[in-house]
VOBABA-790255 format. One record per residue (C-alpha): residue number from 1; chain; x, y, z. Coordinates in Angstrom, 1 decimal. Example, Ala and Ser with C-alpha at 12.3 -4.5 7.8 and 13.67 -1.06 7.14 Angstrom:
1;A;12.3;-4.5;7.8 .
2;A;13.7;-1.1;7.1 .
END
This chain:
1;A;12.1;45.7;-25.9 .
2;A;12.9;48.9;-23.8 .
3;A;15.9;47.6;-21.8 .
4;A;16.1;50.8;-19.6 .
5;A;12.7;50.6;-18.4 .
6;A;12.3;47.2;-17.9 .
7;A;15.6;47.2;-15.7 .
8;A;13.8;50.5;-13.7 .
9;A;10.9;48.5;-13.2 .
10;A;12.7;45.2;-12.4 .
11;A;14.7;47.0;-9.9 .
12;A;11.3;48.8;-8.0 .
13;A;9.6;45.6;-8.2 .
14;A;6.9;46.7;-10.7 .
15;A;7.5;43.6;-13.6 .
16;A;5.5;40.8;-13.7 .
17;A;6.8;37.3;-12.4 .
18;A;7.4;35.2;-15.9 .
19;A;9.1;38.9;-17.2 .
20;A;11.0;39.2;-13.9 .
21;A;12.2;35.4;-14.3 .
22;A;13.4;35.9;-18.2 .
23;A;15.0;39.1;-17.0 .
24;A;17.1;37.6;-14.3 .
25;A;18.2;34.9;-16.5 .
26;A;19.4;37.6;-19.1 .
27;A;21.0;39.3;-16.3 .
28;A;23.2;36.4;-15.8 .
29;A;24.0;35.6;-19.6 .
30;A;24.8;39.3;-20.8 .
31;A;27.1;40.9;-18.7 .
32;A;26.5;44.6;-20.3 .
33;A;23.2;44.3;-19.8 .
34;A;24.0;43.5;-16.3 .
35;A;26.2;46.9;-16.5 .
36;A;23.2;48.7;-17.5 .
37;A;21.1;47.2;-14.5 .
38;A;23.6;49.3;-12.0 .
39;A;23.9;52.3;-14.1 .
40;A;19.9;52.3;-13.4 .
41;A;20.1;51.6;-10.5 .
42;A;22.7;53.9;-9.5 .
43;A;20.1;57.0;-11.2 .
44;A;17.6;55.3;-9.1 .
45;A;19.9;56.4;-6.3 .
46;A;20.5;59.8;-7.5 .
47;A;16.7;60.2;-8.5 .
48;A;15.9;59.2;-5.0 .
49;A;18.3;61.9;-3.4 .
50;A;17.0;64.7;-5.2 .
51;A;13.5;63.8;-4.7 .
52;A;12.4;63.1;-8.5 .
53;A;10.8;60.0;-7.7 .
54;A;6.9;59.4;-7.6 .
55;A;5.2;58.7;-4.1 .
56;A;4.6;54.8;-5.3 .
57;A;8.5;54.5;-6.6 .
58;A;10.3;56.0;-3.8 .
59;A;8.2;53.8;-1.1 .
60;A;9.2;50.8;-3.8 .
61;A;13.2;52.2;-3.8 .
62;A;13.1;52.1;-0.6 .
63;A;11.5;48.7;0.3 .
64;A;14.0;47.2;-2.2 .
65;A;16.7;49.2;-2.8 .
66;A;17.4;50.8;0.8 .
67;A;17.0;47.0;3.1 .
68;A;20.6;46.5;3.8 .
69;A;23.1;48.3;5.6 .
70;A;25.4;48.8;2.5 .
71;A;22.3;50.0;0.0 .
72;A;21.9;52.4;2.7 .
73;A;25.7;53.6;2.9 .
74;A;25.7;53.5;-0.9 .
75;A;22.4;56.1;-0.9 .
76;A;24.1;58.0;1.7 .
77;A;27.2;58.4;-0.8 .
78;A;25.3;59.1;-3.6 .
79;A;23.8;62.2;-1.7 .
80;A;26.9;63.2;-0.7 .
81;A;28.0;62.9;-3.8 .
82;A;25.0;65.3;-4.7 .
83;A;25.7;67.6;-2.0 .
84;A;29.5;68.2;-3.0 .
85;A;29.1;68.2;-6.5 .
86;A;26.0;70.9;-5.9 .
87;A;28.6;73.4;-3.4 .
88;A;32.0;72.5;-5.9 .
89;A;29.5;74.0;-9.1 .
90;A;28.2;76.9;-7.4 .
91;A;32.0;77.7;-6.2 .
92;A;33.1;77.5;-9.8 .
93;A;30.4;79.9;-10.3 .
94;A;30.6;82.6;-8.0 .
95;A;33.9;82.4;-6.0 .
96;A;37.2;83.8;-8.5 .
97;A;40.5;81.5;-8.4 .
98;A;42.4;82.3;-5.4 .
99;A;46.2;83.3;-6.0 .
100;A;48.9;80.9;-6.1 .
101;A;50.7;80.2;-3.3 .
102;A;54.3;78.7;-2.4 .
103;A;54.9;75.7;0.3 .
104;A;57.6;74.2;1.4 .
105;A;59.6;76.1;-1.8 .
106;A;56.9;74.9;-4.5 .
107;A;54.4;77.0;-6.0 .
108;A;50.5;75.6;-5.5 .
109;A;47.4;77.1;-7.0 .
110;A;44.3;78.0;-5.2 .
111;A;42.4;76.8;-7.8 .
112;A;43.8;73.0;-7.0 .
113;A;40.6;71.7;-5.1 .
114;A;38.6;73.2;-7.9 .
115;A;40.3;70.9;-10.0 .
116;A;40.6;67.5;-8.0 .
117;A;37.1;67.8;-7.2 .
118;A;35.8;66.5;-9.5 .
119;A;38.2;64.4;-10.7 .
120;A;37.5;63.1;-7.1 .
121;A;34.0;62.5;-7.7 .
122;A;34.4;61.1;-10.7 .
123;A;36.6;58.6;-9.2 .
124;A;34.1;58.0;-6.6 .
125;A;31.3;57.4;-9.1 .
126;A;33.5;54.7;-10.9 .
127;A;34.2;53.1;-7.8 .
128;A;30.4;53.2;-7.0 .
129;A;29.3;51.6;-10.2 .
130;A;32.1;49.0;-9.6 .
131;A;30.9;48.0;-6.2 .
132;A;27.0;48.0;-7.4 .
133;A;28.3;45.9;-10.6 .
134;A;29.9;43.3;-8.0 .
135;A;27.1;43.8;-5.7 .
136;A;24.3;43.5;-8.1 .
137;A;26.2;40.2;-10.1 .
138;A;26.4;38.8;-6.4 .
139;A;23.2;39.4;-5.1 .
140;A;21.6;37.8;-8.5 .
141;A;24.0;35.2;-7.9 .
142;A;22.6;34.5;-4.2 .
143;A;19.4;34.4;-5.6 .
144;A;19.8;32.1;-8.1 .
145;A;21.9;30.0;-5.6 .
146;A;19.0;30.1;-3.4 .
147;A;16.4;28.8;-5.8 .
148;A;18.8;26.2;-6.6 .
149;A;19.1;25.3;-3.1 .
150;A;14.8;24.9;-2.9 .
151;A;15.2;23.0;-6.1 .
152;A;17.4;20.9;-4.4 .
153;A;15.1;20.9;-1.4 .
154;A;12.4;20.1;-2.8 .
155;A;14.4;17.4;-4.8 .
156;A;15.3;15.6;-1.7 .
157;A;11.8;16.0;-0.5 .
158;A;10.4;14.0;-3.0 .
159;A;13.5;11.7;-3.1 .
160;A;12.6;10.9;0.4 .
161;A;9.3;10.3;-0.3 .
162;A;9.6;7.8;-3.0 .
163;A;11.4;5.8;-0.6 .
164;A;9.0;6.3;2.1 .
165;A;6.9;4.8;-0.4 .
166;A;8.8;2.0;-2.1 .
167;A;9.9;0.7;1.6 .
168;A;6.0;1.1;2.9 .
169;A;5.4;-1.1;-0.8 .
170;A;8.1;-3.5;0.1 .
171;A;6.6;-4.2;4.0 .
172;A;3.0;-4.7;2.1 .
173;A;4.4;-6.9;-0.6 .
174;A;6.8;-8.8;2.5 .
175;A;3.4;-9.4;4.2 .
176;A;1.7;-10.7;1.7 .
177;A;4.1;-12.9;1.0 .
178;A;4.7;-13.9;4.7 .
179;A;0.7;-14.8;4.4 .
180;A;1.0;-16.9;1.2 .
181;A;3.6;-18.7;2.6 .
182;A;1.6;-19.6;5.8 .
183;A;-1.7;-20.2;3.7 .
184;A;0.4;-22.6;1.3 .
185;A;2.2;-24.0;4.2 .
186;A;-1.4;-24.7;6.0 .
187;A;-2.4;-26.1;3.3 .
188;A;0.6;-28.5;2.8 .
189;A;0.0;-29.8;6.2 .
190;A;-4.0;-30.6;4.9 .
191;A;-2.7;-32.2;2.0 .
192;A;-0.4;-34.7;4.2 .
193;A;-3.4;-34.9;6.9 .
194;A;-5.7;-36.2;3.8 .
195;A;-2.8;-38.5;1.7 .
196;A;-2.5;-39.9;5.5 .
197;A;-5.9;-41.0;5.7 .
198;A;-6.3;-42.1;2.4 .
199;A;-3.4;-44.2;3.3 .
200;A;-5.1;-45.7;6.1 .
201;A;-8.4;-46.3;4.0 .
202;A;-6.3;-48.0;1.0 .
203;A;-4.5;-50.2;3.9 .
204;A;-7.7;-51.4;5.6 .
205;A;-9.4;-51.8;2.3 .
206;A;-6.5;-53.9;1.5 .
207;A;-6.5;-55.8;4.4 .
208;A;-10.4;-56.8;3.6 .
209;A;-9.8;-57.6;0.5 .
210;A;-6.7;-60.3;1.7 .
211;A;-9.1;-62.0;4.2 .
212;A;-12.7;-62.6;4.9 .
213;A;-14.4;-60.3;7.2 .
214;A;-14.9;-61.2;10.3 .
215;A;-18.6;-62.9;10.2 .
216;A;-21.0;-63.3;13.4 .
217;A;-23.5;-66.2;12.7 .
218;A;-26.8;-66.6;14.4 .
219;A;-30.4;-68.8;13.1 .
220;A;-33.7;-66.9;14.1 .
221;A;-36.9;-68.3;14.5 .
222;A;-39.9;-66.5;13.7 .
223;A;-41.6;-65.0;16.8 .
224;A;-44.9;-66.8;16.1 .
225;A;-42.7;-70.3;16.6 .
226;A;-40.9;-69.0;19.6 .
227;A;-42.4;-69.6;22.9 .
228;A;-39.4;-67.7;24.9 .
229;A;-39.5;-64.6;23.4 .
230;A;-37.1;-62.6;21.6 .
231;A;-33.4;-64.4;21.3 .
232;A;-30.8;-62.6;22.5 .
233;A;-27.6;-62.2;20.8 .
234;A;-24.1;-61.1;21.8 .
235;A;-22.1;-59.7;19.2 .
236;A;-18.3;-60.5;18.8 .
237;A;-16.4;-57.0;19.5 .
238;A;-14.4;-57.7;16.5 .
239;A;-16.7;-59.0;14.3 .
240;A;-17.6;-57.0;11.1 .
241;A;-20.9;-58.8;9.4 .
242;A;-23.6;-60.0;11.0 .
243;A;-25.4;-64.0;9.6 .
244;A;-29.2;-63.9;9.8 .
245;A;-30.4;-66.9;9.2 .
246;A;-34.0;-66.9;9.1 .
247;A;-36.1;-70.1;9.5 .
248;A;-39.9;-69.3;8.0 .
249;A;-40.9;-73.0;9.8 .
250;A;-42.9;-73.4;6.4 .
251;A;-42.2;-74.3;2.3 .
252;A;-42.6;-71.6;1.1 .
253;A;-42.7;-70.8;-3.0 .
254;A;-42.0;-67.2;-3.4 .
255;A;-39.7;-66.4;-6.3 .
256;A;-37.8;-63.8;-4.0 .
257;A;-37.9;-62.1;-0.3 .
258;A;-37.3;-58.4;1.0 .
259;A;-36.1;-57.6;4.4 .
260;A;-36.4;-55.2;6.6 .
261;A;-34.3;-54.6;10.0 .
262;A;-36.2;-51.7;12.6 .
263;A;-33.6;-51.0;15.5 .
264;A;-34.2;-50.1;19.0 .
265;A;-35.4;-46.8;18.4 .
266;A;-38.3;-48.3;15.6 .
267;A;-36.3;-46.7;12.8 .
268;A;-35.6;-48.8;9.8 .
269;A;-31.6;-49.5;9.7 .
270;A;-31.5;-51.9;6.9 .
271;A;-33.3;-53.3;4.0 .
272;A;-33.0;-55.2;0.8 .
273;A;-34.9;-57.3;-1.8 .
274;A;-34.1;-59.7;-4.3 .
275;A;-33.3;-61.9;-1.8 .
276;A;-33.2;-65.7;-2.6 .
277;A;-34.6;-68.1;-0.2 .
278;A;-33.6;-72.0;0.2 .
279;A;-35.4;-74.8;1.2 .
280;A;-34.3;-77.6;3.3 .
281;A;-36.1;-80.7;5.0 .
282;A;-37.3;-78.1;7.7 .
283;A;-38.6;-75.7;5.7 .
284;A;-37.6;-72.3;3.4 .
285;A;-34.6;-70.5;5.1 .
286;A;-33.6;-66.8;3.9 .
287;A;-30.1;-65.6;5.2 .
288;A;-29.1;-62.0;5.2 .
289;A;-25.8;-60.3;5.4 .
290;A;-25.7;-57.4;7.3 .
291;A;-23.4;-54.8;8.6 .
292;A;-22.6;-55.7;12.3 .
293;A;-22.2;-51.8;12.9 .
294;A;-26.3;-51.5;12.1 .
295;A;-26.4;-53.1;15.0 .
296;A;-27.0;-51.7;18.8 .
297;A;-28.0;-52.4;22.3 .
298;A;-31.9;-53.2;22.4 .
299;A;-34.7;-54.9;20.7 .
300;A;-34.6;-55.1;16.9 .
301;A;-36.9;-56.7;13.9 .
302;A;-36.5;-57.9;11.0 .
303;A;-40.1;-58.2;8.6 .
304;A;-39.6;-60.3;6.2 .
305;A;-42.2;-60.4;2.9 .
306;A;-42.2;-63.2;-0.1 .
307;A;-43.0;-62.0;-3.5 .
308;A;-44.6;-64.3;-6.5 .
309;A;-44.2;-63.4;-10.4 .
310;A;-47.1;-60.9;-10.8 .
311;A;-47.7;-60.6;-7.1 .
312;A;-47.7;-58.3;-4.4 .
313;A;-45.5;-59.2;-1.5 .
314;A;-46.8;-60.9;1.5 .
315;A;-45.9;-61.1;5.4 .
316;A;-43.9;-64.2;6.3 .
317;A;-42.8;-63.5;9.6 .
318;A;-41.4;-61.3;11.8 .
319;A;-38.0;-62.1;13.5 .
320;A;-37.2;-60.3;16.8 .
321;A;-33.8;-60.4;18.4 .
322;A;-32.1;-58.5;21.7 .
323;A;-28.6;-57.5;21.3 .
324;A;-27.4;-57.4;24.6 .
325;A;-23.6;-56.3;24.4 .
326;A;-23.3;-52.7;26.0 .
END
């Protein structure tokens, strides 16, 4: 690797980014290599002042390497460096020594200046490649400080953001909590609504089964015996069954009966078959038991039909009633 001109380049901005990168990190790890970036960078200086740079380097030079006040006062140095060192050669060249001379009682030579000249300038020089040393190591020191700093940056940056995230991930998972707990919590209060009830229901199912349920009887005629017309009938507000007892006004021998109650409206409310019938000295009687909440306000029928073993059923009677409560 040629050192020399990959510092020239790296100093006019000419290397590419990943070689500029290695090169700055070399920079700060070799410390004569650093030495040899400010030597180059000092010829860039005395390469500029005497005009041996290309067009495209000295309009890099001077984008890069003339920005600040002291690369300027440093480029102005290094041409007057070039200016003196230029008139102290062609003295040495032309002009013969002058003759000593004595002041204050000591004897000086002429030729003094000749001598401390450049002595002087090369003094100058080392302090010039001592300042660009410190300057250079500081200015790749501010840079490297710098990226640190947008590392840094950037680190922070996405610091913050993970947090903006985990506390937006922490509200969504503290709602959805706050909504199971008011779903489990509603349905809590369901489950106690519903144990309630079945409660109730296993308390009045319990109370039936201790006692009878309160029965309502009543003994119908059928309507072709009755000459008043339909009975009516006043249900007990608390009773629960209802006692049909139906008198056919005839012995009859069916082997079983179905019923069939119509309520006020003409729609069937009840039925049932197998019933048993039972005679007496006045005749068959069939009773039914039925639900006293079957029951409402209006005219109702009951048909009631006897079958025989092999036999299709046949009318018996019909049986109207009017319940009258409200």
């Amino acid at each position: 690797m040629n050192d020399a001109l990959n510092l020239t380049q790296y100093l006019l901005g000419e290397l590419p980014e990943d070689e500029r990168n290695r090169l700055e990190e070399r920079l700060l790890a070799e410390p004569k290599l650093f030495e040899q970036a400010v030597i180059a960078e000092g010829e860039l200086h005395d390469a500029y002042a005497a005009g041996e740079l290309t067009p495209e380097q000295r309009h890099a030079f001077e984008n890069r390497l003339l920005r600040s006040s002291e690369q300027q006062d440093r480029q102005e140095f290094a041409r007057l460096l070039r200016q003196v060192a230029g008139e102290t050669g062609g003295d040495r060249a032309t002009a013969p020594p002058p003759p000593a001379r004595v002041i204050g009682g000591a004897r000086r030579f002429g030729g003094f200046e000749r001598v401390f000249a450049p002595l002087a300038a090369a003094a100058a020089v080392a302090l010039l490649i001592a300042g660009s040393v410190f300057f250079q190591r500081s200015q790749v020191l501010e840079d490297r400080l710098a990226q640190v700093e947008d590392e840094r940056t950037a680190w922070v940056d996405e610091r913050e953001a993970l947090l903006s995230r985990e506390a937006g991930s922490r509200s969504d998972l503290a709602g959805e909590r706050a909504a199971a707990q008011e779903a489990q919590e509603a349905l809590r209060k369901e489950l106690e609504r519903t144990q309630g009830q079945v409660r109730e229901l296993e308390s009045q199912l319990a109370k039936r089964r201790t006692r009878p349920p309160r029965r309502a009887s009543f003994v119908l005629a059928a309507a072709l015996r009755s000459s008043v017309g339909p009975r009516e009938l006043a249900l007990p507000a608390d009773a629960e069954d209802i006692e049909l007892t139906l008198e056919t006004g005839a012995f009859e021998d069916f082997s079983s009966y179905v019923a069939v109650m119509f309520g006020p409206d003409g729609a069937e409310r009840w039925s049932r078959a197998g019933i048993e019938g039972a005679t007496g000295d006045g005749g068959t009687t069939v009773t039914l038991d039925i639900p006293a909440d079957l029951f409402s306000a209006g005219s109702h029928e009951v048909l009631l039909h006897g079958r025989s073993q092999g036999a299709e059923a046949e009318l018996v009677g019909n049986f109207e009633f009017r319940i009258v409560n409200p």
